[in-house]
C-alpha positions as CSV (number, residue, x, y, z in Angstrom):
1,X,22.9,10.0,21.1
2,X,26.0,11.1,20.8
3,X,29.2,9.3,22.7
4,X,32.9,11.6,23.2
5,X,36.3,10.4,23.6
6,X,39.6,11.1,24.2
7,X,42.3,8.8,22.9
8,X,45.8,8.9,21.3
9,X,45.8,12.3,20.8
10,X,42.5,12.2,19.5
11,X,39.1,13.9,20.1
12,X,36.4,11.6,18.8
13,X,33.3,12.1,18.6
14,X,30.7,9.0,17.5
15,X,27.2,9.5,16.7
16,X,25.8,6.4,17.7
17,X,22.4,5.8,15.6
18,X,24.0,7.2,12.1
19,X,27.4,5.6,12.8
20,X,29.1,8.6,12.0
21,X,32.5,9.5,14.0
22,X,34.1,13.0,13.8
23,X,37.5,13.5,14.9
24,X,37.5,17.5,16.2
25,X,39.7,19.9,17.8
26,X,39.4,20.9,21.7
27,X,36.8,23.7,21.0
28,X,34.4,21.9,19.1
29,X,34.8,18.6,21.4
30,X,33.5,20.8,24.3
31,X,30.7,22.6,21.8
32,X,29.5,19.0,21.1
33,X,29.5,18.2,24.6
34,X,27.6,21.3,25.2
35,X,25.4,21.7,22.4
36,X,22.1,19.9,23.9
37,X,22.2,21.1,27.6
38,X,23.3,25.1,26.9
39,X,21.8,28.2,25.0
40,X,24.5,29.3,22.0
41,X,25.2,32.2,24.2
42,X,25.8,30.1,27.8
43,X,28.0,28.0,25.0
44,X,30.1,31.0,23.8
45,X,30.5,32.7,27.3
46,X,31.9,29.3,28.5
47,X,34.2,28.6,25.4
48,X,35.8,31.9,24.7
49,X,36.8,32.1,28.6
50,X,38.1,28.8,29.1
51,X,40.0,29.6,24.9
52,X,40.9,33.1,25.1
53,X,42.0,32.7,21.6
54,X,39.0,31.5,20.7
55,X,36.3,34.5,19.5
56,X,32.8,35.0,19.5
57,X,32.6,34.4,15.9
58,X,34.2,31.2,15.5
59,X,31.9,29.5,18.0
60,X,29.2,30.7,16.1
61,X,30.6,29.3,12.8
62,X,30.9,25.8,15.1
63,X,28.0,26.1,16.3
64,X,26.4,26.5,12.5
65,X,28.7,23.9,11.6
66,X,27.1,21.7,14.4
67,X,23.5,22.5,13.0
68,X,24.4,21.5,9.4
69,X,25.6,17.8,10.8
70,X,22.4,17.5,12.6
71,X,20.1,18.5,9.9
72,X,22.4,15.9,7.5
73,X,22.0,13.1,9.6
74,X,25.8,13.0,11.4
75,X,25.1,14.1,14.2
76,X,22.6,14.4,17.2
77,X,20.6,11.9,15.2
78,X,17.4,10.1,16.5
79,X,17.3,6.5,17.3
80,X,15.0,5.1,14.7
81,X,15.4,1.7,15.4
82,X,13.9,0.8,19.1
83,X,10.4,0.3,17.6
84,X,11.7,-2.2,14.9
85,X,13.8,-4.5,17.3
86,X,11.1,-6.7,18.5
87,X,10.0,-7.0,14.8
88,X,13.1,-8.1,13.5
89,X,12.7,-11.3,16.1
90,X,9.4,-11.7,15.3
91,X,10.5,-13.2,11.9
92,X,10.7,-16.9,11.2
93,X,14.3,-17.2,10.9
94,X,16.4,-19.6,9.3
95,X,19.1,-21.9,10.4
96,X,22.3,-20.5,8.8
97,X,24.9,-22.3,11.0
98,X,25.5,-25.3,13.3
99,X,28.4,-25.9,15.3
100,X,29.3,-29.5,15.5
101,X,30.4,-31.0,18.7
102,X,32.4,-34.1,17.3
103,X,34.2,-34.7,20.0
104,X,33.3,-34.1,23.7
105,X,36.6,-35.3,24.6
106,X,39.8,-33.4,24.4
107,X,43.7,-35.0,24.9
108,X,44.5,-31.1,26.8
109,X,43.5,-30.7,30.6
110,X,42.8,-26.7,29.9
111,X,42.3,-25.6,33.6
112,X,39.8,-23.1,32.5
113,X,38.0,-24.8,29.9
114,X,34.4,-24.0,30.2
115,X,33.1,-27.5,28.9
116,X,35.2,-29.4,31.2
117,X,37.9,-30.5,29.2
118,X,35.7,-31.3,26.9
119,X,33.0,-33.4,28.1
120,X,30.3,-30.6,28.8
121,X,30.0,-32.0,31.8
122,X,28.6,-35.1,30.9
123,X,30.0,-38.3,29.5
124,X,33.0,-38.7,27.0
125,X,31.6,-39.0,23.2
126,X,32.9,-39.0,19.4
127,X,30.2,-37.6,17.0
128,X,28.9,-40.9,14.5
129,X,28.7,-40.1,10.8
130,X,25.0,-40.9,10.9
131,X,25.1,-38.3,13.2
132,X,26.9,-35.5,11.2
133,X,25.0,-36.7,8.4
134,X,21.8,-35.8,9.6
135,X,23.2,-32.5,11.4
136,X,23.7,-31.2,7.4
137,X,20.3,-32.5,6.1
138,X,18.8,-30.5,9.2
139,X,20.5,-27.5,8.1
140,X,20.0,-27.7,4.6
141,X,16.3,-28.7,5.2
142,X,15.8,-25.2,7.5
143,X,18.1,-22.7,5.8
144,X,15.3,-21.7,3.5
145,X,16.6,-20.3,0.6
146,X,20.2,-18.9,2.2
147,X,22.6,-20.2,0.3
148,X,25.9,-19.6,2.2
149,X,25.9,-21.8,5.2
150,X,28.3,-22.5,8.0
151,X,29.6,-25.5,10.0
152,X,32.0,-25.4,12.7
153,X,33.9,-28.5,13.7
154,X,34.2,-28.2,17.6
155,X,34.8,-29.7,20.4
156,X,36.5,-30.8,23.0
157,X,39.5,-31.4,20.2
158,X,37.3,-32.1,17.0
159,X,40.8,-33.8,15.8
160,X,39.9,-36.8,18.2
161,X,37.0,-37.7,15.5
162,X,38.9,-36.2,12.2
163,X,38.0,-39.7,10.1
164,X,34.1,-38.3,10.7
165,X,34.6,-35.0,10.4
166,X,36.1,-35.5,6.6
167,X,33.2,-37.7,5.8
168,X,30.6,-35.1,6.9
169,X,32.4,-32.6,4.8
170,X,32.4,-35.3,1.7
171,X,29.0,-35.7,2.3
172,X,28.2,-31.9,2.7
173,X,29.9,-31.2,-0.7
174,X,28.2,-34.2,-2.4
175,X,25.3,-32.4,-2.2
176,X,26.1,-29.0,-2.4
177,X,24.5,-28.4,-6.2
178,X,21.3,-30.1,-6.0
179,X,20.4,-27.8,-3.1
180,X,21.6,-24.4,-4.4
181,X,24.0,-24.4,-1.2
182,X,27.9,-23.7,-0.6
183,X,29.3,-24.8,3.2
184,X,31.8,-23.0,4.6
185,X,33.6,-25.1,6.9
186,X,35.6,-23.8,10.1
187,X,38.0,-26.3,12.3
188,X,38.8,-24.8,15.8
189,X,41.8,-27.3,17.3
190,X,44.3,-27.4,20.3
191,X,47.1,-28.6,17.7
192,X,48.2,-31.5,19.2
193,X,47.2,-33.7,16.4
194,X,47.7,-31.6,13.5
195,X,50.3,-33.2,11.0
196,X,50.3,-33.2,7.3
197,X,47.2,-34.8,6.5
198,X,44.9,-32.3,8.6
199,X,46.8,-29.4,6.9
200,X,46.0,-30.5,4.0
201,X,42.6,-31.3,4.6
202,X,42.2,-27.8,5.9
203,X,43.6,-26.0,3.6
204,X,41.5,-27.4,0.9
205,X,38.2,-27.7,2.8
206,X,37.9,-25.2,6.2
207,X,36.9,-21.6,5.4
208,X,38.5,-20.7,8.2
209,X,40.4,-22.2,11.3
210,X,40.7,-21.2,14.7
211,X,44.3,-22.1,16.7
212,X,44.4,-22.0,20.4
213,X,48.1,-20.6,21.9
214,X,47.8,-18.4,24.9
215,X,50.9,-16.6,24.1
216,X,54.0,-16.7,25.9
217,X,55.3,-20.2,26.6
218,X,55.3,-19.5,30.9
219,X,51.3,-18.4,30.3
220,X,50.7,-21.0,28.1
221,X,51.9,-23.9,29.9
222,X,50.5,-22.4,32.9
223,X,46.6,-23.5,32.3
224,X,46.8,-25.7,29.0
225,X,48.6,-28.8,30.2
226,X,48.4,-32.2,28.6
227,X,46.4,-35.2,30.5
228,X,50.4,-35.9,32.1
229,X,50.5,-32.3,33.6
230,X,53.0,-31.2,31.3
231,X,52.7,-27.5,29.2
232,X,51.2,-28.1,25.6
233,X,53.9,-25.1,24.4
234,X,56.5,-27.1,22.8
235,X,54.3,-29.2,21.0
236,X,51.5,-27.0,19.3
237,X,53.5,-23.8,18.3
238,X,55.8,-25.4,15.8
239,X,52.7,-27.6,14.2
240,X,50.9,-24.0,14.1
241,X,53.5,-22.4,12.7
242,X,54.0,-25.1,9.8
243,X,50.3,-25.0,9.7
244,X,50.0,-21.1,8.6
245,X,53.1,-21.0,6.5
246,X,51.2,-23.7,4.4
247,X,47.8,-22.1,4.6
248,X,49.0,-19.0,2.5
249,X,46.4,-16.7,1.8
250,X,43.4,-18.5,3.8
251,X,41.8,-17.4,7.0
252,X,42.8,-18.6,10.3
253,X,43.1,-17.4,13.5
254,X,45.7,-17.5,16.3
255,X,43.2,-17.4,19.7
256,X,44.0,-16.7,23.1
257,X,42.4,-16.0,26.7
258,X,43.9,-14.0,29.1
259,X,43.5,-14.1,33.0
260,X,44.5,-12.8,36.1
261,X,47.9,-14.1,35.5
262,X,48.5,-12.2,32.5
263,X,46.8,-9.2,32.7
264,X,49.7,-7.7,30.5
265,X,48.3,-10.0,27.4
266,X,49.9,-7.6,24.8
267,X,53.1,-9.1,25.8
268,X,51.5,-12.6,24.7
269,X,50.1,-11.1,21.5
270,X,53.3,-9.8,20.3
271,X,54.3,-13.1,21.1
272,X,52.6,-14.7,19.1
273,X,53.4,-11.8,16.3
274,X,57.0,-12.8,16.7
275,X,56.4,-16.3,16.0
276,X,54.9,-15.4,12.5
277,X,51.5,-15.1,13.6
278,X,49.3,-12.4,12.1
279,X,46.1,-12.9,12.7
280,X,45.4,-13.0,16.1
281,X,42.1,-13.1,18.8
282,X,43.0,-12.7,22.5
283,X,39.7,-13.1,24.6
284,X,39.1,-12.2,28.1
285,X,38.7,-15.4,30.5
286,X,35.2,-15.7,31.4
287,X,34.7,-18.0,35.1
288,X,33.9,-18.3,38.4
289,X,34.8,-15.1,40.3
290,X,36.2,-17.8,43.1
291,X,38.6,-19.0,40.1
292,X,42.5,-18.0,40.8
293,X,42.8,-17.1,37.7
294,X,39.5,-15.0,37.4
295,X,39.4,-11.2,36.1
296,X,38.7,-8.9,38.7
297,X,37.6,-5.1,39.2
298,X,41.1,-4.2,40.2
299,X,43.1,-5.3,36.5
300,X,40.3,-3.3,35.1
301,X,42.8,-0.2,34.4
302,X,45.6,-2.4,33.6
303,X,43.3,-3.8,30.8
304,X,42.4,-0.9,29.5
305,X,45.8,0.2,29.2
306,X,46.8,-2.7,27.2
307,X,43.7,-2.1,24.7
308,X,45.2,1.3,24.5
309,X,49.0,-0.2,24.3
310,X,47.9,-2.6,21.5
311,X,46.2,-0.4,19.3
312,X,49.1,2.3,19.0
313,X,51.6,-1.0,18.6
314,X,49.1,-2.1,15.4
315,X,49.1,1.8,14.0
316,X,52.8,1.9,14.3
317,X,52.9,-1.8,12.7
318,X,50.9,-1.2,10.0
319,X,53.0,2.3,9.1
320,X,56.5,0.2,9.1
321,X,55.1,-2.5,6.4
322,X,54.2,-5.2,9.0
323,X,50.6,-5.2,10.0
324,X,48.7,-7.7,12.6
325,X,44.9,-7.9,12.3
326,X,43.4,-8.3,16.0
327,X,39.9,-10.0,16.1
328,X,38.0,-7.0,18.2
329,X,39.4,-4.1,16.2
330,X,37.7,-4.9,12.9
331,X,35.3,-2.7,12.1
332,X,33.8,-1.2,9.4
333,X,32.7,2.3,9.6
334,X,31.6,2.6,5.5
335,X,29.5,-0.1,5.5
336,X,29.3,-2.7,8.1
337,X,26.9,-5.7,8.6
338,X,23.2,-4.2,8.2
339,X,21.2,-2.8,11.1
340,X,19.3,-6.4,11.2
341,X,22.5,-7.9,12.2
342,X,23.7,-5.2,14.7
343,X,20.5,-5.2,16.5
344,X,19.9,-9.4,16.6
345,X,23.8,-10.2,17.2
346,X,25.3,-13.7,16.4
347,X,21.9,-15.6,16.0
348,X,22.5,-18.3,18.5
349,X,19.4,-20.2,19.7
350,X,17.4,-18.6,16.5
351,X,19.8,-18.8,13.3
352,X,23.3,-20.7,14.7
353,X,22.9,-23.5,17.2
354,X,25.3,-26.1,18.5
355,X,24.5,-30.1,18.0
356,X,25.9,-32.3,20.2
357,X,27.7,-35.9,19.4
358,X,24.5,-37.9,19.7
359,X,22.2,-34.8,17.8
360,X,20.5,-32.5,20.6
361,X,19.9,-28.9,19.6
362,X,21.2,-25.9,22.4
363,X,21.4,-22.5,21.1
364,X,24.9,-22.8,20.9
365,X,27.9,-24.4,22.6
366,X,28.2,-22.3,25.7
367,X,24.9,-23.9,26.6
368,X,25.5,-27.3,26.0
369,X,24.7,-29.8,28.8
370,X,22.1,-27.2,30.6
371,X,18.8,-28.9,30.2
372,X,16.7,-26.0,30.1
373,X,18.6,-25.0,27.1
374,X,18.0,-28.0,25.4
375,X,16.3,-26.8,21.9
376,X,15.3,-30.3,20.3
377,X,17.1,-32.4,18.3
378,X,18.3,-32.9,14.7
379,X,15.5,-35.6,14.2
380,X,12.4,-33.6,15.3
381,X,13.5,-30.2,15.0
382,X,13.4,-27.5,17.2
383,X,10.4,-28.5,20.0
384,X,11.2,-26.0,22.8
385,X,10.1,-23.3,20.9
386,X,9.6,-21.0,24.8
387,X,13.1,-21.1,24.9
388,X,13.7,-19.6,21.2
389,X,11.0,-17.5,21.5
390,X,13.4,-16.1,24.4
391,X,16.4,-15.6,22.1
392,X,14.5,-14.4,20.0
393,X,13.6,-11.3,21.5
394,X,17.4,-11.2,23.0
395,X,19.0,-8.2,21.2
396,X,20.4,-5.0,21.4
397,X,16.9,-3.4,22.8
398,X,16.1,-6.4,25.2
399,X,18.1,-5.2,28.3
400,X,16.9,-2.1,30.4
401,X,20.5,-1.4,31.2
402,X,22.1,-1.3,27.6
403,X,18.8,1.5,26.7
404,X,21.1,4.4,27.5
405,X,24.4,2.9,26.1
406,X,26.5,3.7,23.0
407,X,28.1,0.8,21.9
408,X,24.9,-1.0,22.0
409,X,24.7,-1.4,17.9
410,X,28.2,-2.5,18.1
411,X,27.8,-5.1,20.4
412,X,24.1,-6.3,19.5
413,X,23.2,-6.7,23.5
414,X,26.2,-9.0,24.2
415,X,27.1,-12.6,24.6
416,X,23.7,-14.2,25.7
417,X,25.7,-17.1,27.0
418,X,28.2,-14.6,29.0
419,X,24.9,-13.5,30.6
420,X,23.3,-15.9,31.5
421,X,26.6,-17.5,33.4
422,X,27.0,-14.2,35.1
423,X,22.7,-13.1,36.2
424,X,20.7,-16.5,35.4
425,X,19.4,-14.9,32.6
426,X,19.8,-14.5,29.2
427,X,18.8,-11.3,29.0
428,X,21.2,-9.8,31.8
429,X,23.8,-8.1,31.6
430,X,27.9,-9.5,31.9
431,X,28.9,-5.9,33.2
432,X,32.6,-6.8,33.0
433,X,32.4,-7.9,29.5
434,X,30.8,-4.7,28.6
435,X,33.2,-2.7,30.1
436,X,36.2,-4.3,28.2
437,X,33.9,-4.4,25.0
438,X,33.3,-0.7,25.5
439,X,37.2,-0.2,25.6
440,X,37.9,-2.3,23.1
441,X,35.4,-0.7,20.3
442,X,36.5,2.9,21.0
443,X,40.3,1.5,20.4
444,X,39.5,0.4,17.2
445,X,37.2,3.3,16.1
446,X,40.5,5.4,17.0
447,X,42.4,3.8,14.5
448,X,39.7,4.0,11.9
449,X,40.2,7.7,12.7
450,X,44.3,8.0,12.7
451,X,44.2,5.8,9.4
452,X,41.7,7.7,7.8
453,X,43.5,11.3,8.5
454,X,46.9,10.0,7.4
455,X,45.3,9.0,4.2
């Protein structure tokens, strides 16, 4: 399977199962797209009338060329993988990560916040120690023998429970050696109550940490209000800003969602550039289609334009000294995680699942509060072992409609949770996502390409 495309002045063309992507001049673009369907001499008629510069004998030598990347493996290759899907999630996995709910509470009144400001629709909670406690035995007693293992401090605002969520991490790394382990902590906050002592805290402990800013101060304040009504702007971006310059070298993230309103998000990511910010995630709003603020059909172009928009403003960026790393656009075309990993996608419900503040199990937080996603608990283990056995087999070959689609080993089969939300099943299909994740992926395989020929 092969999939063409035209973008910033480039003619790309990816083969999908080998990975490889060519970048290729008009002629051999329409060869390519020819090569399966015609005879070399239906090709040749075709390409030296439409190129009358083009002759007989330089189709040929494309042609040949053509041959000699299919018989290498670059292009036209076979899909060797289908059979071995189901396999791979046949295999008792381990639990590699948890995210930890320690708060379901949250001092922001996000209008579009998916767990209902926090309380996954339920009742108001902080996360004990006992609790978190028993969350890290769990995953230390079922990682097997992996020894890097993550923890994500979530919420609601995690900071609402930070005395418990620096005792879980003391805990964690008092027992670290004996059990050949190393955690790798991640803090995802509103900012609200970040001061000193969470920077510091952070920067010595959190592997990573996520920061939530919508991007311009009007779009901001627009859905992430305080409990009062008032926009959380003025408040959280100089605390972030104070909180990167001090975090030097370590990972963080700058996240966003974009909606209806701001359809033009670029605008709010270089923002967010202009306030210091390099590392940056903008994600698209997922909701009711009744929401105001819901994506819809229509912005579709606009979107795509602003993929397009972005990735030229990074290539130009990066040339002038003063790169920004965008979330969606990292990708490895040398290497890359293993074909295990692009076929199973993030793990949730098998290797990563979300514990709630009093220790029940759901594959991971976008599911917490749905019953029938309820996995078990820290205590007893994972007891609704139907409902794994169904993520399980939720990958990249799962879904009839992703059999004939090209960015299927970049995108694993998509967000299980996204759609579910959107079909009632798991093993649906969130067609908007897919549309934007399709954009998105050939944006960033174009500036592999335009980095790789300016080399």
């Amino acid at each position: 399977m092969i999939h063409q495309f035209k973008l910033n002045g480039y003619n790309i063309v990816l083969d999908v199962f080998s990975g490889s992507v060519h970048a290729v001049d008009e002629v051999a673009f329409d060869i390519i797209s020819m090569y399966e369907s015609y005879t070399p001499d239906e090709i040749t008629d075709y390409i030296t009338s439409k190129y009358v510069d083009v002759s007989k004998a330089e189709v040929a030598e494309c042609i040949e060329d053509i041959e000699a990347l299919k018989e290498s493996g670059k292009l036209f290759t076979e899909d060797e993988y289908a059979d071995l899907a189901f396999d791979f999630k046949k295999k008792n996995t381990v639990i590699k990560a948890l995210c930890l709910h320690i708060a379901h509470t949250c001092n922001l009144n996000c209008e579009y916040c998916f767990a209902s400001q926090g309380k996954y629709h339920g009742e108001r909670a902080l996360m004990s120690f006992e609790v978190g406690k028993r969350a890290i035995d769990f995953l230390v007693e079922n990682s097997g023998s992996r020894k890097n293992l993550e923890v994500d401090f979530f919420g609601g605002e995690p900071l609402m429970n930070f005395e418990v969520v620096k005792q879980i991490v003391a805990y964690a790394r008092s027992i670290e050696k004996e059990n050949n382990k190393n955690f790798r902590f991640t803090l995802t906050t509103n900012g609200v109550l970040v001061d000193d002592d969470v920077i510091d805290f952070a920067n010595k402990e959190c592997h990573n940490v996520v920061l939530s800013l919508d991007g311009r101060k009007e779009i901001h304040d627009n859905l992430r209000k305080t409990i009062n009504g008032s926009g959380s702007y003025d408040i959280i971006v100089p605390k972030f800003q104070h909180f990167v310059e001090r975090r030097g070298n370590k990972g963080y993230y700058v996240r966003g969602t974009f909606t209806h309103n701001n359809v033009d998000f670029t605008n709010d990511i270089f923002h967010m550039a202009d306030l210091g910010f390099t590392e940056l995630s903008m994600e698209p709003v997922v909701c009711s289609p009744d929401d105001p603020y819901a994506l819809t059909y229509d912005d579709l172009p606009k979107l795509y334009e602003q993929y397009e928009i972005l990735a030229k403003d990074m290539l130009r960026r990066e040339k002038e000294g003063k790169p920004i790393t965008f979330y969606h656009y990292m990708i490895d075309l040398t290497g890359g995680p293993c074909i295990y990993k692009r076929i199973s996608g993030c793990g949730s419900g098998t290797e990563y699942m979300a514990v709630t503040p009093w220790g029940d199990l759901y594959p991971c937080h976008q599911f917490v509060g749905d019953e029938k996603y309820l996995m078990g608990d820290i205590w007893k283990g994972v007891t609704n072992k139907e409902k794994q056995d169904e993520f399980k087999l939720c990958n990249a070959y799962a879904r009839p409609e992703c059999k004939e689609c090209w960015a299927k080993l970049f995108c694993s089969g998509g967000c299980a949770a996204n759609a579910y939300h959107a079909t009632g099943s798991i093993t649906g299909i969130y067609e908007y996502g897919c549309k934007l994740f399709k954009k998105r992926m050939e944006c960033a395989i174009m500036m592999q390409v335009a980095k790789s020929i300016k080399q």
